[in-house]
NUDREN-156337 format. One record per residue (C-alpha): residue number from 1; chain; x, y, z. Coordinates in nm, 4 decimals, padded with zeros to 6 digits. Example, Ala and Ser with C-alpha at 12.3 -4.5 7.8 and 13.67 -1.06 7.14 Angstrom:
% NUDREN-156337
loro:dofi:east:north:up
1:A:01.2300:-00.4500:00.7800
2:A:01.3670:-00.1060:00.7140
% end
This chain:
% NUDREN-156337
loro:dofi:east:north:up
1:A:-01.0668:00.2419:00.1908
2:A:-01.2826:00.5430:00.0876
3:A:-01.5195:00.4951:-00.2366
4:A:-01.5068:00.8260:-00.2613
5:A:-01.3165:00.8369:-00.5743
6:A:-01.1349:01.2132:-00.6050
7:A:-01.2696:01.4287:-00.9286
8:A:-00.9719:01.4111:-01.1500
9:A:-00.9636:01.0161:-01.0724
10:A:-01.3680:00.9562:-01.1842
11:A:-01.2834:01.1421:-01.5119
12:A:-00.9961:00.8892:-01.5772
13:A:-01.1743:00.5551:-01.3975
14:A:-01.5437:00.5622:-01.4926
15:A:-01.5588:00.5015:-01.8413
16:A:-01.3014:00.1963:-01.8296
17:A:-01.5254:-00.0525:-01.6578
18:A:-01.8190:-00.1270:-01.4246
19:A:-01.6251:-00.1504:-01.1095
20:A:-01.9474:-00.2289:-00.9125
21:A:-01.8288:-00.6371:-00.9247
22:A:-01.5184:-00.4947:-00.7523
23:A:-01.7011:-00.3325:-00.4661
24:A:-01.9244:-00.6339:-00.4354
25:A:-01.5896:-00.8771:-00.3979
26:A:-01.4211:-00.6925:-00.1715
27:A:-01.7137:-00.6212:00.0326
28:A:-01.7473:-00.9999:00.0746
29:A:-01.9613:-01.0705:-00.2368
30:A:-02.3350:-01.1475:-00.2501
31:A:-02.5150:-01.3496:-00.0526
32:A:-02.1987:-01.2739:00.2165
33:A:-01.9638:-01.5312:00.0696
34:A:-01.5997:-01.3885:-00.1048
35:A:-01.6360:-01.3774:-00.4328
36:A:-01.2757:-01.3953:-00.5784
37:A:-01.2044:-01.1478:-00.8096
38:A:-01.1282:-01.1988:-01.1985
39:A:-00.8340:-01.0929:-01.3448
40:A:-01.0367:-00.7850:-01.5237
41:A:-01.2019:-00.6797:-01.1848
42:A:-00.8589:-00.7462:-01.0238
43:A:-00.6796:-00.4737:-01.2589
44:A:-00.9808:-00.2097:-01.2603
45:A:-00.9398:-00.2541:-00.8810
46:A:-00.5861:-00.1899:-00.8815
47:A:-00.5415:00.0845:-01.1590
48:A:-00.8385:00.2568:-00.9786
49:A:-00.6526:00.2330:-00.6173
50:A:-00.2854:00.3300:-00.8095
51:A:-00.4748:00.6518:-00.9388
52:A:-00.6786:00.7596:-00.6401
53:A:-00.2839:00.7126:-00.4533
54:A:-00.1562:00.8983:-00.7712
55:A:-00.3719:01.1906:-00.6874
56:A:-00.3261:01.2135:-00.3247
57:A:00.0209:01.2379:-00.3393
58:A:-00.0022:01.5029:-00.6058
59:A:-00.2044:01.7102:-00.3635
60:A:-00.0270:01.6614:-00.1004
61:A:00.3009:01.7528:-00.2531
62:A:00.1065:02.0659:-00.4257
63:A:-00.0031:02.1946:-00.0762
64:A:00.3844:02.1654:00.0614
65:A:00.5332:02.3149:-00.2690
66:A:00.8697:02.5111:-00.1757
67:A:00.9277:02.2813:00.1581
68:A:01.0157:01.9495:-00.0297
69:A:01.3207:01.9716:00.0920
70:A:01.2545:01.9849:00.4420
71:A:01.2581:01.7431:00.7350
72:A:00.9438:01.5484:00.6905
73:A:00.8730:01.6663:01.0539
74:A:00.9314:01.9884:01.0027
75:A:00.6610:01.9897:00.7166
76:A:00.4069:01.7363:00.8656
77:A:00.2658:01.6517:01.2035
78:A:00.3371:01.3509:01.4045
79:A:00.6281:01.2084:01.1763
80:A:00.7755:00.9217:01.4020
81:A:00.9181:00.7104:01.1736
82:A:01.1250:00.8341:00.8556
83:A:01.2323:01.1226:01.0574
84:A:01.5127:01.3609:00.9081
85:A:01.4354:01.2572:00.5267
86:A:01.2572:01.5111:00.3208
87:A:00.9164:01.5634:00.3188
88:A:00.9213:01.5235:-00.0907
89:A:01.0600:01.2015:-00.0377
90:A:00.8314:01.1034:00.2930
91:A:00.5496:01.1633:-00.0056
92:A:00.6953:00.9630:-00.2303
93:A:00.7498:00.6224:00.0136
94:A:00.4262:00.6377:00.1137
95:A:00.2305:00.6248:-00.1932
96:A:00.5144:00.3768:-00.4101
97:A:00.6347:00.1978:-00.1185
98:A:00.3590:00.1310:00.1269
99:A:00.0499:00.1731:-00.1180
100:A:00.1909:00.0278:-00.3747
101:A:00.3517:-00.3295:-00.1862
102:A:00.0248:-00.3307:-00.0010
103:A:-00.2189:-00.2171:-00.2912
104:A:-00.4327:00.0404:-00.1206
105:A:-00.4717:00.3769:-00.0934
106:A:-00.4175:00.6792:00.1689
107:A:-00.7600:00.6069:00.3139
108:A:-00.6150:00.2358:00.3928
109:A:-00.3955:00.4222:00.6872
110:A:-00.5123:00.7622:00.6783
111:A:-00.7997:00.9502:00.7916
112:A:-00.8120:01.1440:00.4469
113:A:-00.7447:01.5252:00.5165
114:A:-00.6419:01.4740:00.8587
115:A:-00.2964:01.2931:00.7970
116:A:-00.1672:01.3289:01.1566
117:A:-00.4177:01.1628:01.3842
118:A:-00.3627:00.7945:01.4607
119:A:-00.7062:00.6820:01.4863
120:A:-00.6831:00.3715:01.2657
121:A:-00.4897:00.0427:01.3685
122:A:-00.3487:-00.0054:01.0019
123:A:-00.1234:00.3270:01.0879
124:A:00.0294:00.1909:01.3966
125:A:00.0814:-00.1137:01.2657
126:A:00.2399:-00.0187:00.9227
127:A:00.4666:00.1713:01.1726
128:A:00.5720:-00.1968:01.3855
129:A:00.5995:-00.3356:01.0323
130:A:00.8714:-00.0990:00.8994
131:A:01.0909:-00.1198:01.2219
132:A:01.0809:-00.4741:01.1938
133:A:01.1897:-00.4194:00.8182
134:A:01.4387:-00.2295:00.9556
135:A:01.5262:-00.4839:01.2155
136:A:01.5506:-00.7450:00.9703
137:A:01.7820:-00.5643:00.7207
138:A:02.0059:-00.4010:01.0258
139:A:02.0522:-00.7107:01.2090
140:A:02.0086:-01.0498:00.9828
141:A:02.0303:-00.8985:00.6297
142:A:02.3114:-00.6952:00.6765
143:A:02.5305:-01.0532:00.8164
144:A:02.4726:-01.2590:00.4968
145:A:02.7632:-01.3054:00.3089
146:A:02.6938:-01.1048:-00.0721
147:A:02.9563:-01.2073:-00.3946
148:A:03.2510:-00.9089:-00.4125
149:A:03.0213:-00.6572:-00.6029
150:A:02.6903:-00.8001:-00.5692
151:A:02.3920:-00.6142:-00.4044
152:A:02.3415:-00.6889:-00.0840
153:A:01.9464:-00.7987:-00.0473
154:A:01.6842:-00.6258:00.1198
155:A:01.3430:-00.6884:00.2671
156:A:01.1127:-00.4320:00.2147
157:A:00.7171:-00.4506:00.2270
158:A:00.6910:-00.5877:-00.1182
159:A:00.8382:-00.8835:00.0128
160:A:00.5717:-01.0226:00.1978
161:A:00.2592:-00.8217:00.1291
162:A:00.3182:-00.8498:-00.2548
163:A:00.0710:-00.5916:-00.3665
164:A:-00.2478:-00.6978:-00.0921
165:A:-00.3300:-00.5586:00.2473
166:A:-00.2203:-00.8264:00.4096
167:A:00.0709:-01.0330:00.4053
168:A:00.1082:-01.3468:00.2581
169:A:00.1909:-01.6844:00.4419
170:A:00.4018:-01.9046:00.2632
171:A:00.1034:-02.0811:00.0559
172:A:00.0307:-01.7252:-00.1214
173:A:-00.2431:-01.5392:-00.0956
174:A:-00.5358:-01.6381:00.1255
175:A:-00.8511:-01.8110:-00.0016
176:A:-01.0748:-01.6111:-00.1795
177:A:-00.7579:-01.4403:-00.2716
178:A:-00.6135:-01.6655:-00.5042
179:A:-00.5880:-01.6115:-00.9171
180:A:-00.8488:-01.8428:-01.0544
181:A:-00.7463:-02.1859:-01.1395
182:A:-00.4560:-02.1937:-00.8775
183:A:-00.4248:-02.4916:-00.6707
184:A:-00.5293:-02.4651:-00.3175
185:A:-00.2647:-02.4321:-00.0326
186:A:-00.0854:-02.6588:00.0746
187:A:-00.1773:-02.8363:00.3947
188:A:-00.4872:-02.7122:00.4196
% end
């Protein structure tokens, strides 16, 4: 993810906090060990990466103003999932659906400003990730038996990535990740 923090996001983020201790955790913490993050650092972090998505997808829907409406690959280049929904929308999933379950911004995927190319892993893989999603719901989701009425449930990147980069095993997040004063995983 970029540091680079867009202009209308440093007017809004800089005077809240320090977010220097944030950098310094995620960048594996001094001396090189994790240093897990507080609950303060963890929501500068995350109200700081919500924004800098905010923003992005503001500019990016500014700069296809009047085509909203349009095939996603009719707007943008190299669309090859989420093909025939419009680009408005395409906008919209990416910054609350992927971001947001994951907790990162554009940069986390994208090479900022040059949305097509494919020259970071994370893209490719967010794009196995969503047709297994769709796997999932199409062919075991879709078979469990729902109450007359009832939603039917859904898996969707929340579900396993709950808000961090990477998904979480079944003991919650990794070490280093964990709130403090959680209890450690579980067979470990």
């Amino acid at each position: 993810m970029s540091d680079k923090v867009p202009v209308p996001i440093t007017a809004v983020s800089s005077p809240a906090a320090n977010t220097q201790p944030v950098a310094q955790a995620q960048a594996g913490g001094l001396g090189g060990q994790r240093v897990p993050l507080t609950d303060s650092a963890r929501r500068v972090r995350d109200s700081t990466t919500a924004a800098r998505r905010d923003s992005g997808a503001a500019s990016v829907l500014r700069s296809i103003a009047g085509r909203e409406t349009q095939p996603a690959e009719s707007v943008f280049k190299n669309i090859k999932i989420l093909k025939g929904i419009p680009a408005g929308r395409l906008v919209n999933i990416m910054n609350m659906g992927f971001g947001r379950s994951l907790g990162v911004s554009c940069g986390f995927c994208h090479v900022p400003g040059k949305w097509d190319v494919d020259d970071k892993e994370e893209k490719n893989t967010a794009r196995l990730m969503f047709a297994m999603v769709q796997t999932i719901n199409r062919d075991f989701i879709s078979k469990v038996p729902v109450d007359t009425g009832a939603q039917r449930p859904v898996v969707n990147c929340m579900t396993c990535h709950r808000g961090m980069p990477r998904p979480m095993g079944p003991d919650g997040p990794p070490p280093g990740n964990r709130p403090p004063g959680a209890p450690p995983a579980s067979g470990g």
